[in-house]
N, C-alpha and C positions, 0 to 999 in steps of 0.2 A: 726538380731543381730548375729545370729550363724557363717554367711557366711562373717559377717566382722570380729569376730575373727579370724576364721581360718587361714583369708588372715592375721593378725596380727603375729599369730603364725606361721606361714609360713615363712613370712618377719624375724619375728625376729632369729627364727630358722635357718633360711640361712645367717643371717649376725652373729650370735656367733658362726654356725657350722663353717664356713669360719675361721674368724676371731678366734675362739679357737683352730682350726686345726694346724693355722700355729704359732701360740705359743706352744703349745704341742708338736708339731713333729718339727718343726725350729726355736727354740729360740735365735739361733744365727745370723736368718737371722732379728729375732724382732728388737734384741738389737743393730745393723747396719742400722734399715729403718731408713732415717730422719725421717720417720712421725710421728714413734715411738718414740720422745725421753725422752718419762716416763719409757724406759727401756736399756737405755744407761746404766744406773748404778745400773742395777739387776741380780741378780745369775739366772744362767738356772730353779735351784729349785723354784723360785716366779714365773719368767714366764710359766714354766711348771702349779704350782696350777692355775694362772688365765687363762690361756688354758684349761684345766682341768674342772673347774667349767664352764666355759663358753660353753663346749661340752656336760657337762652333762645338764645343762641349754636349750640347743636346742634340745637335747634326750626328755627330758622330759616336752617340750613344745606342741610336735609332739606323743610319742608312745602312753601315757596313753591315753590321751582324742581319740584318734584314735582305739585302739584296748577294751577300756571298761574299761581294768584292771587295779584298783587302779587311774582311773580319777581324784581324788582330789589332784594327784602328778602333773598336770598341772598348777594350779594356784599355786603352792609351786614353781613350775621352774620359773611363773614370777614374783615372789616373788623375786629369789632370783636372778634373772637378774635383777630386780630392783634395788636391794642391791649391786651388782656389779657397778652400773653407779652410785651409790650414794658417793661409794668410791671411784669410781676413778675421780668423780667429787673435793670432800672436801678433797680425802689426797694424791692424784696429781699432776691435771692439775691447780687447783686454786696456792697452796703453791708453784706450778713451775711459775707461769703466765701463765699458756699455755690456752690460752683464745678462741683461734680461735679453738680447738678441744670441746670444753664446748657445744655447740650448738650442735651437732651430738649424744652427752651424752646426753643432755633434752633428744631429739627425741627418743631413743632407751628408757630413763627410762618412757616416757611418756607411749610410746606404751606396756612398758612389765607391766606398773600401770592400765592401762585398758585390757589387756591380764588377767591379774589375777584379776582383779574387776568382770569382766564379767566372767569369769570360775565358782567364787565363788558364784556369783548370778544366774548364769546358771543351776551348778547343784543339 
């Protein structure tokens, strides 16, 4: 069970490191991807926070449980990478139609809902 979270956290830690880097540090290039167009019509400051969160989110997915210190900050990170896909599921991609993006949102909130299940019962 340990060595499948890991690889959870791992997975998910590399796609919000990713994916938070380049809202944090290029919010201009977010606000320009087609893929992106839940941020066509957002200030650098929003995209900056959900970058932001999303970096701290993969920090802390990865340091704690990896160095000892303060371990129960792992399942709070997928906590709140959970809570991240939860919003950007319901006040979104739904209220825009954006439908074909929703499937990618399960997948990441499923996996960061068992990241933190299993943290919680782990330690």
């Amino acid at each position: 069970m340990n060595i499948a979270l890991w690889v959870i956290q791992v997975l998910l830690a590399g796609m919000y490191g990713m994916a938070g880097s380049m809202k944090t540090f290029q919010p201009d290039k977010v606000r320009t991807n087609p893929q992106m167009t839940w941020a066509h019509d957002k200030q650098d400051g929003y995209i900056r926070f959900v970058g932001i969160s999303e970096l701290l989110g993969a920090v802390g997915l990865i340091i704690p449980a990896l160095t000892g210190i303060l371990p129960w900050l792992t399942p709070l990170a997928a906590v709140g990478l959970a809570l991240i896909q939860v919003l950007a599921i319901f006040t979104v991609h739904l209220p825009k139609k954006e439908f074909q993006v929703i499937p990618v949102n399960v997948v990441l909130l499923v996996l960061a809902i068992i990241a933190a299940y299993g943290r919680f019962t782990l330690s």
